[in-house]
PDB file of the backbone (N, CA, C, O) and the ligand in Angstrom, with CONECT records:
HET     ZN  A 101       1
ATOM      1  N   UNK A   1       7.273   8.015   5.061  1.00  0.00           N
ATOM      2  CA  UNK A   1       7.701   6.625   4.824  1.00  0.00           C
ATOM      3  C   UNK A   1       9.154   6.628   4.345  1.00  0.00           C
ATOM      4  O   UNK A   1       9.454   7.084   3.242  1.00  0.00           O
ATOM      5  N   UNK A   2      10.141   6.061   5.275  1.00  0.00           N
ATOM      6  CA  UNK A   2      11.044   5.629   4.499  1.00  0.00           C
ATOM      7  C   UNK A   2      11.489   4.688   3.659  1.00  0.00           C
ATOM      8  O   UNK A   2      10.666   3.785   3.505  1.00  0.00           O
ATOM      9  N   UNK A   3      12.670   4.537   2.945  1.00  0.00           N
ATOM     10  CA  UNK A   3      12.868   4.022   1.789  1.00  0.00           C
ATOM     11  C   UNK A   3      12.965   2.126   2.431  1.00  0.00           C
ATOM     12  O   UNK A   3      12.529   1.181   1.773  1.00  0.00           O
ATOM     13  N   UNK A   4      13.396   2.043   3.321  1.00  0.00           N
ATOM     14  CA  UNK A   4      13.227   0.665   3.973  1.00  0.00           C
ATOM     15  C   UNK A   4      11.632   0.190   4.079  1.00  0.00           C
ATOM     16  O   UNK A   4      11.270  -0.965   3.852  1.00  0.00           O
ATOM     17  N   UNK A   5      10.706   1.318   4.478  1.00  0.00           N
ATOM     18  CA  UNK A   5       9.833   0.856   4.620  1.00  0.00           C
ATOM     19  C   UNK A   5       9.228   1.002   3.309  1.00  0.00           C
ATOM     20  O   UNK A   5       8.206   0.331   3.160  1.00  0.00           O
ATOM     21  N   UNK A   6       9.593   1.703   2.327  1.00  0.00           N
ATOM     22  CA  UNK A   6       8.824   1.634   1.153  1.00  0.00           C
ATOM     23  C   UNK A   6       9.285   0.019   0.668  1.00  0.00           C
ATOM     24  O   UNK A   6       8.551  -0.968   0.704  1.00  0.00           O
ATOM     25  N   UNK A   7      10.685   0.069   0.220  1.00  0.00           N
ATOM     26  CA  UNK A   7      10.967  -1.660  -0.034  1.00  0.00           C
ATOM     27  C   UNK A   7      10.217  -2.442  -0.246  1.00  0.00           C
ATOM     28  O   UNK A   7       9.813  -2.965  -1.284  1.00  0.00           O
ATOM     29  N   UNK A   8       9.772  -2.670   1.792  1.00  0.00           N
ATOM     30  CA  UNK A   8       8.700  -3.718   2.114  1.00  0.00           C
ATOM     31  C   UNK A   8       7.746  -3.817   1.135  1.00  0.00           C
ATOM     32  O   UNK A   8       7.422  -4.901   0.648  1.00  0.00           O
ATOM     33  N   UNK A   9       7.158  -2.510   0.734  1.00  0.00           N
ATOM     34  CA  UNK A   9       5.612  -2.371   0.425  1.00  0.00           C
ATOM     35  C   UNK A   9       6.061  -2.548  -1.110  1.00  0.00           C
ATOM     36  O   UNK A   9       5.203  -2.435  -1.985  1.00  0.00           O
ATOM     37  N   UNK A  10       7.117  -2.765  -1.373  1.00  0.00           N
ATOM     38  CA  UNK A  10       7.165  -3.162  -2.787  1.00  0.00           C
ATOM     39  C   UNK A  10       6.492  -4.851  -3.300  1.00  0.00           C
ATOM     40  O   UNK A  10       6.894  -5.893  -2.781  1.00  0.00           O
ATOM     41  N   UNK A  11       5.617  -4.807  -4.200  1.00  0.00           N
ATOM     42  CA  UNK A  11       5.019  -6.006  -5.428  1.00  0.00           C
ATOM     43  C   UNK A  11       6.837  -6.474  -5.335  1.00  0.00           C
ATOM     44  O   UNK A  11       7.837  -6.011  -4.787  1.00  0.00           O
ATOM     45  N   UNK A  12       6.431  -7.935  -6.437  1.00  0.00           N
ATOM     46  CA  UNK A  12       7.577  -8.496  -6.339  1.00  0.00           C
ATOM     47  C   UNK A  12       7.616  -7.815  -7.520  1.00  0.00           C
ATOM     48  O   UNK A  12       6.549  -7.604  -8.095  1.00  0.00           O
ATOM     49  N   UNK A  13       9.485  -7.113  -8.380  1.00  0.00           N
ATOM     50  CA  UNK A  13      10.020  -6.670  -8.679  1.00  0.00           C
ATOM     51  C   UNK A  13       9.548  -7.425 -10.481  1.00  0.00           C
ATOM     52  O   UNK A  13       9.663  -8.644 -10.610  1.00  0.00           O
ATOM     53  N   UNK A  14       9.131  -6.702 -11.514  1.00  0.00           N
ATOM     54  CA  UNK A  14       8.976  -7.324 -12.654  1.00  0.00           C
ATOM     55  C   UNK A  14      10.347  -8.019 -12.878  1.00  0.00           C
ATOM     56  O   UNK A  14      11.285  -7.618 -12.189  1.00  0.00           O
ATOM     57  N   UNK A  15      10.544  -8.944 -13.702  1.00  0.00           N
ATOM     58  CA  UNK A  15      11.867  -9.598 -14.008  1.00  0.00           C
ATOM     59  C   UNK A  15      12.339  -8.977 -15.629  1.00  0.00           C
ATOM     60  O   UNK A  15      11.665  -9.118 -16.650  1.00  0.00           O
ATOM     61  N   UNK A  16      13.302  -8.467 -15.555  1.00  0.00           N
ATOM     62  CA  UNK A  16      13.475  -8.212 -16.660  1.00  0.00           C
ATOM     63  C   UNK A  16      14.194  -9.420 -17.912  1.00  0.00           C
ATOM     64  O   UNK A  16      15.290  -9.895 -17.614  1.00  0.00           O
ATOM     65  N   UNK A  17      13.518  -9.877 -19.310  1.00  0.00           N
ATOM     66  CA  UNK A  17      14.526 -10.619 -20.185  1.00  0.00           C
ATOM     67  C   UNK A  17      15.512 -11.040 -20.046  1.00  0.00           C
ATOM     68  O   UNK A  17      16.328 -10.159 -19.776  1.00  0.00           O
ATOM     69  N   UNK A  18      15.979 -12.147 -20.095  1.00  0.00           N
ATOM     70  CA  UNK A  18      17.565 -12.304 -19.501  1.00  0.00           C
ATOM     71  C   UNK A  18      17.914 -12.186 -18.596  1.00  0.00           C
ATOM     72  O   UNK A  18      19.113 -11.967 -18.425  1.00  0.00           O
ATOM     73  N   UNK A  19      17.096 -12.268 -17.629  1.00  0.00           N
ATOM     74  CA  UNK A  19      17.863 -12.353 -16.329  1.00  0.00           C
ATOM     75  C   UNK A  19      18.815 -11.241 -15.747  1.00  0.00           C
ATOM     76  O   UNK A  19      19.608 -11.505 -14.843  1.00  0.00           O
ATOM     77  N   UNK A  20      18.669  -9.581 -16.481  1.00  0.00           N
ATOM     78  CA  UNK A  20      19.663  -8.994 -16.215  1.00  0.00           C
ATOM     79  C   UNK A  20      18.968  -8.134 -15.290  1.00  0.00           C
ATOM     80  O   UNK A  20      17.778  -8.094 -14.980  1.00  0.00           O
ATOM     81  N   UNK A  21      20.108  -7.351 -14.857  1.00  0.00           N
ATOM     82  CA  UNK A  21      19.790  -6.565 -13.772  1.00  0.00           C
ATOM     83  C   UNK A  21      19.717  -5.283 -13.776  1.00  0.00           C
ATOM     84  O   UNK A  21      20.482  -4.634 -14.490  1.00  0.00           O
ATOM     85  N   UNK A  22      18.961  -4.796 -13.131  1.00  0.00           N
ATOM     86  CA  UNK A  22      18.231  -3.229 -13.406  1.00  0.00           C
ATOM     87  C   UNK A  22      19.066  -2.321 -13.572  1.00  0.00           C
ATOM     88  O   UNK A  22      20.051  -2.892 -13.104  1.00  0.00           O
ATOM     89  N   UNK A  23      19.443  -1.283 -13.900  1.00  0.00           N
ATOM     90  CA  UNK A  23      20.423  -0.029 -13.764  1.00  0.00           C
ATOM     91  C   UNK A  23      20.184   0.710 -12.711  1.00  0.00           C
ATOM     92  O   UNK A  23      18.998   0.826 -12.401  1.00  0.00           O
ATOM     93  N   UNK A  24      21.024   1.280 -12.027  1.00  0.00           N
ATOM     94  CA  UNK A  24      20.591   2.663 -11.019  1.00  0.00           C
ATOM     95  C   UNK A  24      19.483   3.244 -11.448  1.00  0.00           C
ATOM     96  O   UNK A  24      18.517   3.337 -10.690  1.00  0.00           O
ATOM     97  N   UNK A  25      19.443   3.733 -12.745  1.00  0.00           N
ATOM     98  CA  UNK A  25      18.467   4.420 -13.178  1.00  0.00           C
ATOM     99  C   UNK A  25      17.020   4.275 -13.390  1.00  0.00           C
ATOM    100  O   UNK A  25      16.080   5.068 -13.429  1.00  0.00           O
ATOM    101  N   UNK A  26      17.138   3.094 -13.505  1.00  0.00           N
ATOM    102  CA  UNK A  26      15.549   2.111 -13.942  1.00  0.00           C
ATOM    103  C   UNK A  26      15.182   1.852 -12.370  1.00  0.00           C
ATOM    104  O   UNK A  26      14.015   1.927 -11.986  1.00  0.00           O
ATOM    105  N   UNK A  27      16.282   1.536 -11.476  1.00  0.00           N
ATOM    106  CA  UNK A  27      15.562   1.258  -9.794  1.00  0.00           C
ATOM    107  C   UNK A  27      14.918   2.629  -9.430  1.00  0.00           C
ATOM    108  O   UNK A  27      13.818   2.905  -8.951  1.00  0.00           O
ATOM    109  N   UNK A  28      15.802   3.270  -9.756  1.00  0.00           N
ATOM    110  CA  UNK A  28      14.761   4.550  -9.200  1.00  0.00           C
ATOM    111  C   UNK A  28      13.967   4.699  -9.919  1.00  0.00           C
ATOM    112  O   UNK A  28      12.996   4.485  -9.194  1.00  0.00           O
ATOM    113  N   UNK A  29      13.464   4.981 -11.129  1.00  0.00           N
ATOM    114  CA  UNK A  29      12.483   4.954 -11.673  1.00  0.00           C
ATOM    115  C   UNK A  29      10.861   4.319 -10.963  1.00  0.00           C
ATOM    116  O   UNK A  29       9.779   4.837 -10.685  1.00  0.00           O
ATOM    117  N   UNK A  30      11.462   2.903 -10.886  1.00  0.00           N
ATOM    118  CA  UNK A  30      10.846   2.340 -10.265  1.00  0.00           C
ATOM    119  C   UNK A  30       9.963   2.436  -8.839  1.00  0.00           C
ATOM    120  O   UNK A  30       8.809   2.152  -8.520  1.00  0.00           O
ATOM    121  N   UNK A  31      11.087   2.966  -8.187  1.00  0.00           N
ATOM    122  CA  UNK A  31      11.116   3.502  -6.993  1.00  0.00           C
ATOM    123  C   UNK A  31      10.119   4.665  -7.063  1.00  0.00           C
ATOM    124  O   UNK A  31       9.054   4.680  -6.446  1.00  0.00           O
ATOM    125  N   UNK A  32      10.547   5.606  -7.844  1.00  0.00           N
ATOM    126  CA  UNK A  32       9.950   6.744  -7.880  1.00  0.00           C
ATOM    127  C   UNK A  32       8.169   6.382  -8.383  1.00  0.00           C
ATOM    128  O   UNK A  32       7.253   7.120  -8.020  1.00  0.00           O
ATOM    129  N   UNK A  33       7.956   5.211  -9.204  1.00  0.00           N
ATOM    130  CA  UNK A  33       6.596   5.048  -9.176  1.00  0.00           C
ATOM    131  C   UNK A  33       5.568   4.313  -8.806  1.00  0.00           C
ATOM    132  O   UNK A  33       4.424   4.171  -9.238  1.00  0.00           O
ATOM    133  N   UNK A  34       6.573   3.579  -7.351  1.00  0.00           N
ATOM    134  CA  UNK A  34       5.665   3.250  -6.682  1.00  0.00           C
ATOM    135  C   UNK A  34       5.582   3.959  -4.928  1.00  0.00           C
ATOM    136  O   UNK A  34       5.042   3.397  -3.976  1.00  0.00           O
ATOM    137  N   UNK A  35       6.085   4.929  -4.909  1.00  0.00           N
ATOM    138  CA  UNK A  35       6.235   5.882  -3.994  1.00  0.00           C
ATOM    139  C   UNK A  35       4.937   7.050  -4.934  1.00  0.00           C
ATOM    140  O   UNK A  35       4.344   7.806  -4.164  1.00  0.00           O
ATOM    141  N   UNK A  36       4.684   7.131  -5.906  1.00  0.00           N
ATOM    142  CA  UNK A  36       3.442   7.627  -6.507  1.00  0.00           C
ATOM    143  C   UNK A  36       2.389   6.735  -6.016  1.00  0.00           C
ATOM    144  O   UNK A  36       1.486   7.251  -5.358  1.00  0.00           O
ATOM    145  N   UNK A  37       2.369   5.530  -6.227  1.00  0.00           N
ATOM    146  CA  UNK A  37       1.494   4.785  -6.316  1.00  0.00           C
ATOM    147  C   UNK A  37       1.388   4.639  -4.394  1.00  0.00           C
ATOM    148  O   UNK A  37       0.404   5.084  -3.804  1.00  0.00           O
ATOM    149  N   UNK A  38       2.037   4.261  -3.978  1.00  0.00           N
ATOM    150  CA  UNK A  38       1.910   4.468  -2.373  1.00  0.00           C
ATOM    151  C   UNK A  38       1.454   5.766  -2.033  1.00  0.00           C
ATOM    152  O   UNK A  38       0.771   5.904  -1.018  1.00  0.00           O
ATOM    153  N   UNK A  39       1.805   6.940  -2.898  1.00  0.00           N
ATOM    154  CA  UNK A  39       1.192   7.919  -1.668  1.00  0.00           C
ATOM    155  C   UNK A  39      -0.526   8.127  -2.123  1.00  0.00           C
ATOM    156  O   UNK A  39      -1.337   8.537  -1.292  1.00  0.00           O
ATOM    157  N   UNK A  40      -0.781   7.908  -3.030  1.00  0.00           N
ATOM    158  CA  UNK A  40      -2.921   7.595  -3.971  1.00  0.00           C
ATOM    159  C   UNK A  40      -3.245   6.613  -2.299  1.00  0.00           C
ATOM    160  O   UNK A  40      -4.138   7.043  -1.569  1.00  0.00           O
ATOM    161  N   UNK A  41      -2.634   5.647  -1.968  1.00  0.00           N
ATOM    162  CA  UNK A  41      -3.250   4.758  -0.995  1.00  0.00           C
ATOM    163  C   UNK A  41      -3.713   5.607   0.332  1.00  0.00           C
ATOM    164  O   UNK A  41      -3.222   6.592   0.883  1.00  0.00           O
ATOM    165  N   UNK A  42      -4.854   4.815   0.606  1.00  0.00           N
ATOM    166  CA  UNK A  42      -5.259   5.275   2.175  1.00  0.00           C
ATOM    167  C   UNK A  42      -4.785   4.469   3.401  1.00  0.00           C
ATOM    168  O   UNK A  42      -5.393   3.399   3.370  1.00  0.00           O
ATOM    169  N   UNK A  43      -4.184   4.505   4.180  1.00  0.00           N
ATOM    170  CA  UNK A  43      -3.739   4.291   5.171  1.00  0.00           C
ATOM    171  C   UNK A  43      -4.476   3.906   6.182  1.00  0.00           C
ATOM    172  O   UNK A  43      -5.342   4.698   6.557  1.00  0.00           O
ATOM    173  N   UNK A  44      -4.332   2.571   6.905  1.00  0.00           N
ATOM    174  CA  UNK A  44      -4.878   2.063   8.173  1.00  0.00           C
ATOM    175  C   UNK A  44      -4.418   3.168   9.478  1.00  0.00           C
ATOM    176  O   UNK A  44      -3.350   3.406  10.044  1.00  0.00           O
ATOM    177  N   UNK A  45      -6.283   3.853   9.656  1.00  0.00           N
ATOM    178  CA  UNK A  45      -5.823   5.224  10.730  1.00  0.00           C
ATOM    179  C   UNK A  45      -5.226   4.631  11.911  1.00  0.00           C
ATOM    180  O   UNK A  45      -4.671   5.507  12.575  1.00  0.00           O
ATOM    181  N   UNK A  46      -5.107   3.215  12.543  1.00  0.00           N
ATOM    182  CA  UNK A  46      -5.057   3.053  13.787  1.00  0.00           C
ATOM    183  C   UNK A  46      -3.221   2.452  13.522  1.00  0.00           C
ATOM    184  O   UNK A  46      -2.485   2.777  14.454  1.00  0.00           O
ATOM    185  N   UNK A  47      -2.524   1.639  12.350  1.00  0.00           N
ATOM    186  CA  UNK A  47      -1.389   1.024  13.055  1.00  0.00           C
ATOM    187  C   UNK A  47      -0.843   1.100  11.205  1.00  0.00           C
ATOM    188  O   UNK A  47      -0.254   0.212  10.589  1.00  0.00           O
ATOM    189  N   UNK A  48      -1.299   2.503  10.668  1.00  0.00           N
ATOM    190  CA  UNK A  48      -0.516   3.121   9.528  1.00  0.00           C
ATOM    191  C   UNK A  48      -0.081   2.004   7.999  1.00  0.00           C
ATOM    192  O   UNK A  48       0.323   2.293   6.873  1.00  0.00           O
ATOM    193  N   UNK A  49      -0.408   0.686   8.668  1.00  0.00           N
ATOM    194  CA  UNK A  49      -0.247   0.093   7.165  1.00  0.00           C
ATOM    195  C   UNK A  49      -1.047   0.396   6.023  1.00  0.00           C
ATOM    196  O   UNK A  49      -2.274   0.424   6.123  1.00  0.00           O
ATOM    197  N   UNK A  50      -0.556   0.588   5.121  1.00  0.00           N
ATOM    198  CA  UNK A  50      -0.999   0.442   3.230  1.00  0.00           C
ATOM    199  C   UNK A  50      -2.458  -0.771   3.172  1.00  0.00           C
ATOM    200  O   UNK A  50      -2.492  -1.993   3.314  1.00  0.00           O
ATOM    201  N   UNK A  51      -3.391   0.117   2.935  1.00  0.00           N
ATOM    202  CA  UNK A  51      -4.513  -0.171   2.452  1.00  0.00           C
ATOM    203  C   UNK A  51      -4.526  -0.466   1.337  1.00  0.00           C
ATOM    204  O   UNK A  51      -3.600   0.060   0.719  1.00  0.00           O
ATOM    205  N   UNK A  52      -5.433  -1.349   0.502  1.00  0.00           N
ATOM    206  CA  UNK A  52      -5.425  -1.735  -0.909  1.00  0.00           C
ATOM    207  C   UNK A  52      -6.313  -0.693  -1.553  1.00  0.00           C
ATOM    208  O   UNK A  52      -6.521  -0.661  -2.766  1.00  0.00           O
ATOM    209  N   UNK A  53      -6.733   0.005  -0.837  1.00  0.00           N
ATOM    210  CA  UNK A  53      -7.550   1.498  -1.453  1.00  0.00           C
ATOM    211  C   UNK A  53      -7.237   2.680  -1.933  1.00  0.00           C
ATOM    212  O   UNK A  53      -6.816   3.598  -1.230  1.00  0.00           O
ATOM    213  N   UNK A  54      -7.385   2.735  -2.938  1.00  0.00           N
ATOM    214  CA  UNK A  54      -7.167   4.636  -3.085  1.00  0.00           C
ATOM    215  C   UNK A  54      -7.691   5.878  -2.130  1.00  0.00           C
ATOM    216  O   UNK A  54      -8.900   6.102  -2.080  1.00  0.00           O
ATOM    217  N   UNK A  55      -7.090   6.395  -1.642  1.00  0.00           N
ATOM    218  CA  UNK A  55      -7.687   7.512  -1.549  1.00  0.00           C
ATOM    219  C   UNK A  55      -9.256   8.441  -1.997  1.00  0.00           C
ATOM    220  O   UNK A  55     -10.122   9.043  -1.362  1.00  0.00           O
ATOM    221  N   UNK A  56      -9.020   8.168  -3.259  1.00  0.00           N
ATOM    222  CA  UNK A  56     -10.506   8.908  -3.673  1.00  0.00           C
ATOM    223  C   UNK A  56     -11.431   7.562  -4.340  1.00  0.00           C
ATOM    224  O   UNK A  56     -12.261   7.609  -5.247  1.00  0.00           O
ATOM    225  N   UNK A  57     -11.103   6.728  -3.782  1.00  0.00           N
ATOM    226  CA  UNK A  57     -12.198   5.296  -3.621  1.00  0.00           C
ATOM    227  C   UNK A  57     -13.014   5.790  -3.228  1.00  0.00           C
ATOM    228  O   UNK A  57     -12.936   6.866  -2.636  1.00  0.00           O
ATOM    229  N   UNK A  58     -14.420   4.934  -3.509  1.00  0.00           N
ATOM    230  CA  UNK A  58     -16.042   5.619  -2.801  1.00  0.00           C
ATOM    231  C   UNK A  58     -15.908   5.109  -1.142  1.00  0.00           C
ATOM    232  O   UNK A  58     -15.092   4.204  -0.969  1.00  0.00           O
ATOM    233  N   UNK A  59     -16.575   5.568  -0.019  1.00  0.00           N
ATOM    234  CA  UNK A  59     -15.924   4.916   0.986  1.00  0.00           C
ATOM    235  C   UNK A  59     -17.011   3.678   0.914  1.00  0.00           C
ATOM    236  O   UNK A  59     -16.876   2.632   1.550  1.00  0.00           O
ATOM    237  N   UNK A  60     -18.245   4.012  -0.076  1.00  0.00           N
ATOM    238  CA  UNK A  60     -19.450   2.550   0.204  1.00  0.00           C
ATOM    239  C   UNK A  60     -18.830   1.510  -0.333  1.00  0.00           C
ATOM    240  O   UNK A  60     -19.049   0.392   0.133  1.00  0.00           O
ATOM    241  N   UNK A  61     -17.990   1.677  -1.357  1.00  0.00           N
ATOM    242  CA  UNK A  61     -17.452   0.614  -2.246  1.00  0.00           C
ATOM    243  C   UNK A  61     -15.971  -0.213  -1.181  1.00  0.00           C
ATOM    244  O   UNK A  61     -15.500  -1.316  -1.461  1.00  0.00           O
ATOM    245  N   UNK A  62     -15.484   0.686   0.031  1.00  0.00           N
ATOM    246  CA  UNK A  62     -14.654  -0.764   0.700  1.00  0.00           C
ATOM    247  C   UNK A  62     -15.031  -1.254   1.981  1.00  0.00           C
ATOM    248  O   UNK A  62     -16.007  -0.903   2.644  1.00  0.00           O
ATOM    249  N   UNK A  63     -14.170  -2.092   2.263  1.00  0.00           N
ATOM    250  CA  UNK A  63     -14.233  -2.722   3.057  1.00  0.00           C
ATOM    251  C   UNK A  63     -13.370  -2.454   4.738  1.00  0.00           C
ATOM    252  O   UNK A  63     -12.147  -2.372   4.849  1.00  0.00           O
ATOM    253  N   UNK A  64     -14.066  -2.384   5.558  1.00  0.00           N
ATOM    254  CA  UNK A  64     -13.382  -2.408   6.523  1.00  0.00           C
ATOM    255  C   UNK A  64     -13.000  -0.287   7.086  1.00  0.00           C
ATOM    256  O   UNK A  64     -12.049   0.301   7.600  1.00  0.00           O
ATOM    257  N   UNK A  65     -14.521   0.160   6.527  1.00  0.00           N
ATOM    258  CA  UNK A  65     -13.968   1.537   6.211  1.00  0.00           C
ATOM    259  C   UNK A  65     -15.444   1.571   7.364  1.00  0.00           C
ATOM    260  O   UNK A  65     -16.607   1.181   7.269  1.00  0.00           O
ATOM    261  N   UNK A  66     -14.656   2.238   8.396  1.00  0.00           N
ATOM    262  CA  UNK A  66     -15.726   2.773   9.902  1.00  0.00           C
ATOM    263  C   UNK A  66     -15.866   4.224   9.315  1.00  0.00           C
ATOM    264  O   UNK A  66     -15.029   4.865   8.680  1.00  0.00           O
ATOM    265  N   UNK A  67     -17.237   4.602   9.719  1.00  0.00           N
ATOM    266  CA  UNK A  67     -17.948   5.615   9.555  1.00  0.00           C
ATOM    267  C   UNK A  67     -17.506   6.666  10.664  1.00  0.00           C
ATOM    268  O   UNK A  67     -17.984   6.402  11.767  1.00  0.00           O
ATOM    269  N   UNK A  68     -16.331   8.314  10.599  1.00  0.00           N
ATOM    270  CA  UNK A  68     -16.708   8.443  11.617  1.00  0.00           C
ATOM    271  C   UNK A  68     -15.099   8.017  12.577  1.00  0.00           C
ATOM    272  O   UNK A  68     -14.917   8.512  13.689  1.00  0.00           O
ATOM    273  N   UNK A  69     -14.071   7.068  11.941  1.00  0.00           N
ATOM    274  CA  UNK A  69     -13.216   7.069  12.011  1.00  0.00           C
ATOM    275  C   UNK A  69     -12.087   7.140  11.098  1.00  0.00           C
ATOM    276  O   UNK A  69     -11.124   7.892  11.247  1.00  0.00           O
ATOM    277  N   UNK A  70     -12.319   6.014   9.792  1.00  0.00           N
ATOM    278  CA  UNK A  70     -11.863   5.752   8.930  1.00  0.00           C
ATOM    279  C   UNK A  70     -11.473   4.452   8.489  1.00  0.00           C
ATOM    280  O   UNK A  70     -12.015   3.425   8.900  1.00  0.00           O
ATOM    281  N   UNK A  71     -10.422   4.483   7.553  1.00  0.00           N
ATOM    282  CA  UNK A  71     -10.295   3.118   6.945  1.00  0.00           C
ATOM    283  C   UNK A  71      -9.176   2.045   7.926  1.00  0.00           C
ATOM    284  O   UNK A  71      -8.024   2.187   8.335  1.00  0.00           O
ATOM    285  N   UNK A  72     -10.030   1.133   8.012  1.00  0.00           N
ATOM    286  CA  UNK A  72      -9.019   0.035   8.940  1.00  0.00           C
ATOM    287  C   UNK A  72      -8.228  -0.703   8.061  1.00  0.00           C
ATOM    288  O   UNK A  72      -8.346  -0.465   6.859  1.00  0.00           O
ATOM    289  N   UNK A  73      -7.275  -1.740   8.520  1.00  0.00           N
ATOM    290  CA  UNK A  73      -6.741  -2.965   7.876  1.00  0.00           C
ATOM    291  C   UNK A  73      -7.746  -3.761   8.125  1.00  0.00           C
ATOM    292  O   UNK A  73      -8.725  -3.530   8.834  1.00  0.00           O
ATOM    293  N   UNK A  74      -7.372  -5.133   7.256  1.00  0.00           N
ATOM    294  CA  UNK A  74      -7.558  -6.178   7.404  1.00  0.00           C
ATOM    295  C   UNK A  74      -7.007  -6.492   9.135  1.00  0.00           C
ATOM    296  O   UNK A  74      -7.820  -5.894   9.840  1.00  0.00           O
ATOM    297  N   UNK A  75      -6.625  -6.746   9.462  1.00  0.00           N
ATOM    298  CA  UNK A  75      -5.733  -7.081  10.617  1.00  0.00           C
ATOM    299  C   UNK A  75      -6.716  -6.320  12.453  1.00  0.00           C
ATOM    300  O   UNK A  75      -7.291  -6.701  13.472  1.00  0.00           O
ATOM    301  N   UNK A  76      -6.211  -4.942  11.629  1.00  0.00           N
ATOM    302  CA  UNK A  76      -6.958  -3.767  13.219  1.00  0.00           C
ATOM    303  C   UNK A  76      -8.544  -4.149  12.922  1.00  0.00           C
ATOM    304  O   UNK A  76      -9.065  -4.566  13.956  1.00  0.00           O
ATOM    305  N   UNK A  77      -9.527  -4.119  11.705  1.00  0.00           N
ATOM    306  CA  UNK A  77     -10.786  -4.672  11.827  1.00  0.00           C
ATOM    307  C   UNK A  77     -11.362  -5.650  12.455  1.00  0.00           C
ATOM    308  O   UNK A  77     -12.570  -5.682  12.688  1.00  0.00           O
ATOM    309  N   UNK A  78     -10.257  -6.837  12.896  1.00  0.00           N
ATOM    310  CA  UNK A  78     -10.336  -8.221  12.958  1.00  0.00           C
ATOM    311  C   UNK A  78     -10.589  -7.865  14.192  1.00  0.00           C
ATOM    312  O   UNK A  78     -11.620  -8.070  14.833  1.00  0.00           O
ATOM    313  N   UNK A  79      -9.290  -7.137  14.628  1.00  0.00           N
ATOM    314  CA  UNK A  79      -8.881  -7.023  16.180  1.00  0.00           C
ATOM    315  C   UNK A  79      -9.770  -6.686  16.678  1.00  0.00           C
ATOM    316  O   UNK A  79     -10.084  -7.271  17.715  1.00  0.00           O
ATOM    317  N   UNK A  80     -10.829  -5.286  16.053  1.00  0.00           N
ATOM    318  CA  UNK A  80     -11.930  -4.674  16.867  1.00  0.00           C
ATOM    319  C   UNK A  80     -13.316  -5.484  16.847  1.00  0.00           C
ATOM    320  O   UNK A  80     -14.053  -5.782  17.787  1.00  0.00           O
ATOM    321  N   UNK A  81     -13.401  -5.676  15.832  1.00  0.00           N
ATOM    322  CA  UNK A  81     -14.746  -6.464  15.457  1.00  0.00           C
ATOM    323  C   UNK A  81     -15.013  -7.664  15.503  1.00  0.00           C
ATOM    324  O   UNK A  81     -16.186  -8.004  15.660  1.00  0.00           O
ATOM    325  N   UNK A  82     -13.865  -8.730  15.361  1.00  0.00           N
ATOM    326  CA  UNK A  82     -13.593  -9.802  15.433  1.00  0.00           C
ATOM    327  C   UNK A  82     -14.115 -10.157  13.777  1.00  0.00           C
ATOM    328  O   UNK A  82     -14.589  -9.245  13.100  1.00  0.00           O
ATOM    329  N   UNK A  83     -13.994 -11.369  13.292  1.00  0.00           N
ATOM    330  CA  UNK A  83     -13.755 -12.139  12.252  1.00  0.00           C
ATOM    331  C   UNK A  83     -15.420 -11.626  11.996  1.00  0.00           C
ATOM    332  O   UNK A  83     -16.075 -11.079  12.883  1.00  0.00           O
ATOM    333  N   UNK A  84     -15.946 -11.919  10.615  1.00  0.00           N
ATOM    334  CA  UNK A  84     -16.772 -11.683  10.191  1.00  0.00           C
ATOM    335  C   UNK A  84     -18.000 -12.603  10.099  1.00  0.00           C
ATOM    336  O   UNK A  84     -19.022 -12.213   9.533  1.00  0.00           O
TER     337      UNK A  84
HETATM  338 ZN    ZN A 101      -4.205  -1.456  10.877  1.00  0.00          ZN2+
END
């Protein structure tokens, strides 16, 4: 994943007091822990987007998780299975 595409997958940015603005140092920080937190996620096997799942999630406990293939999106589930 690159850093453009990490961006995307960024939550909206906490706001810091005052309205001020982050340091180099604190963005990466930042950066650096949600590039942790992105790589724990499991990945849609068919079109690679960020799942809201962990990795070592139970697979009974989600949703949209094929037996046998793996974990879908919201989106590729729809596509195969149609709406629920
Ligand atoms: Zn997908």
């Amino acid at each position: 994943m690159d850093e453009k595409e990490l961006l995307n997958h960024l939550p909206l940015m906490p706001h810091k007091e005052g309205g001020k603005k982050f340091t180099k140092k604190e963005l990466e920080s930042l950066v650096e822990y949600f590039r942790n937190e992105l790589s724990k996620k499991e990945t849609c096997v068919l079109c690679g987007s960020i799942t809201p799942y962990n990795k070592n999630d139970d697979i009974n406990m989600r949703e949209h998780y094929v037996e046998g293939a793996g974990q879908l999106c919201d989106k590729c589930f729809i596509d195969i299975y149609g709406e629920k």
